[in-house]
N, C-alpha and C positions, 0 to 999 in steps of 0.2 A: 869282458865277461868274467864273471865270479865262478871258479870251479865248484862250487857246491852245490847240489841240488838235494832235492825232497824237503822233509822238512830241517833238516839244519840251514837252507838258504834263506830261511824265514826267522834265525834265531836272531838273540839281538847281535850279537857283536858280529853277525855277517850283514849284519843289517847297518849297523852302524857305521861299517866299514864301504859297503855300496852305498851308500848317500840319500839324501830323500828325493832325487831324482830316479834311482834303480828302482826302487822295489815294487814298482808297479809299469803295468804297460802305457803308453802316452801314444795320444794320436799325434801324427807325424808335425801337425803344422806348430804343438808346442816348441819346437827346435826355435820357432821364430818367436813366437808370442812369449814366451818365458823370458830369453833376454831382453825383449822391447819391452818390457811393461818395468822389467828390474830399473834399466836405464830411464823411466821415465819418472820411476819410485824416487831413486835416488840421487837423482839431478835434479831435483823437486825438495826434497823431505833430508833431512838430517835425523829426524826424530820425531816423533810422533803417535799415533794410534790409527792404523790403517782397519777397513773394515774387507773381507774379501764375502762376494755372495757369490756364494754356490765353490767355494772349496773345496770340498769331500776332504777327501784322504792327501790331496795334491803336495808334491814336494814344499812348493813355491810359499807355500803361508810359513814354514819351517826354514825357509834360507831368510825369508824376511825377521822372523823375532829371536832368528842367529844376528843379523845385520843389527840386534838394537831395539825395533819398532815393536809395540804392544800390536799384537795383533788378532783378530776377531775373527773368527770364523761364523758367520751365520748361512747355515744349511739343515735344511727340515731331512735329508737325506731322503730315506723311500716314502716319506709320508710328504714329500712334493707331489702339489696338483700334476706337474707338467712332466717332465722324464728326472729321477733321483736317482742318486745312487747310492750304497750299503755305506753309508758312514754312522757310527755309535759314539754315545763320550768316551764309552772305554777302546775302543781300537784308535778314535783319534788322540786319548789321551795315552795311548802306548806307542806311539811315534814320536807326541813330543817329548816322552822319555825317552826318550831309543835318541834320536837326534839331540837331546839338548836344548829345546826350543819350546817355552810354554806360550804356546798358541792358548787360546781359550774359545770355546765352539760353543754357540749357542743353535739348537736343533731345531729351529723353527724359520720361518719364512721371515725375509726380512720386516715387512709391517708391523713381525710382533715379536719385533728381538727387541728388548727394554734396552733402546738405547737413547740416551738424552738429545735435545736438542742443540745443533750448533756441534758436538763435542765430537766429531770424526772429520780427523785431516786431509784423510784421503779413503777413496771408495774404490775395491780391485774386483774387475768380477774380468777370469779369464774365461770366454766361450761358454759361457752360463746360459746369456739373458735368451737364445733362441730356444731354449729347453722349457721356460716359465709358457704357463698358459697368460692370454691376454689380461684376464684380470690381475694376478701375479705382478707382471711387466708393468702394468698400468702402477700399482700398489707399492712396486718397489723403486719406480720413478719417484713417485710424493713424497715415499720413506726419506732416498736418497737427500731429496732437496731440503728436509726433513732438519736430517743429521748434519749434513758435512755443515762444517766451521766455515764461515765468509773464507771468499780466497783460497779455501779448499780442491783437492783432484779427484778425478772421478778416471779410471784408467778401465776400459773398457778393451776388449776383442770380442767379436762376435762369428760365427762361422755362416756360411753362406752357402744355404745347399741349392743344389745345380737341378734337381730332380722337384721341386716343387714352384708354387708362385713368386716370382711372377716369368719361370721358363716354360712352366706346366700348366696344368688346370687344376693339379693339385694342390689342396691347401696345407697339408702337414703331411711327414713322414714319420717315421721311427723313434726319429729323434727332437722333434720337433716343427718351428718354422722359420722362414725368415721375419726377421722383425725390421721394420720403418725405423730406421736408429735418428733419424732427423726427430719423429715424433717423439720418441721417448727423450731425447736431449732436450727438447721443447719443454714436454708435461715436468721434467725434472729442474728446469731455468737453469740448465747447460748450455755453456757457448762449448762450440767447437774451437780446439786448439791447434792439434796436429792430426791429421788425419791420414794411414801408410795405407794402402790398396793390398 
């Protein structure tokens, strides 16, 4: 814990100093999903251009284009159909000064991030895809199959909430839904690789 608080704990060089995993709050299950997706980056990729959907502000796009890799951030932030979160060019571009890490953030959905065909090595979307509305999911399957390069990764977590279909009668919550990940690995012409519970 960083003894500063108010706003000097938000200045850069306290910021710099706590990491791009400190400065914001993380739900608990990142403890796992952040090292498993690293270890799967980088036992995979040496170098590359990784695309992450639905980023925000998140550490993890910032340890990755420390690690080397060009990396994409494409997030519409609060002008997402489905659940956004406050992310701008200028706050994501004051982290990647603050950390040293030129991320590059394009603000829109991924359908309509002008990204060529073939030219992404790998696709990161950590606990994103339940937050898309279904046309969304559907759009960014097609995108996906779309971009990534032959022989390409697509690194995926998804959360699984306990209060909705198919444990309830209810179709969405808060924060979204569960999503059929067999379907969207289908509509994207994903095979399943490694698959952790």
């Amino acid at each position: 814990r960083v003894p500063f608080q108010g706003a000097w704990a938000w200045s850069r060089p306290v910021l710099r100093y706590r990491g791009p995993f400190a400065f914001q709050p993380n739900n608990a299950t990142r403890a796992y999903e952040y090292p498993w997706a690293y270890a799967q980056i980088v036992s995979r990729l040496q170098q590359g251009t990784i695309v992450e959907v639905g980023g925000g502000l998140s550490g993890f796009q910032y340890v990755l284009s420390k690690r080397g890799f060009r990396v994409i951030n494409v997030d519409p932030g609060l002008q997402a159909r489905g659940k956004g979160w406050d992310v701008t060019p200028e706050s994501h571009a004051y982290f990647g000064k603050i950390f040293g890490a030129p991320v590059q953030l394009m603000p829109v959905t991924i359908d309509q991030a002008p990204l060529p065909d073939e030219s992404v090595d790998a696709v990161l979307s950590i606990s994103t895809l339940e937050h898309f509305v279904p046309q969304d999911l559907s759009l960014a399957a097609r995108t996906i199959a779309r971009v990534l390069k032959p022989n390409g990764w697509v690194i995926l977590t998804i959360d699984l909430f306990l209060d909705i279909i198919p444990f309830t009668n209810t179709r969405t919550n808060v924060w979204g839904t569960n999503i059929d990940i067999k379907a969207f690995l289908d509509e994207a012409g994903l095979q399943l690789v490694e698959e952790i519970g």
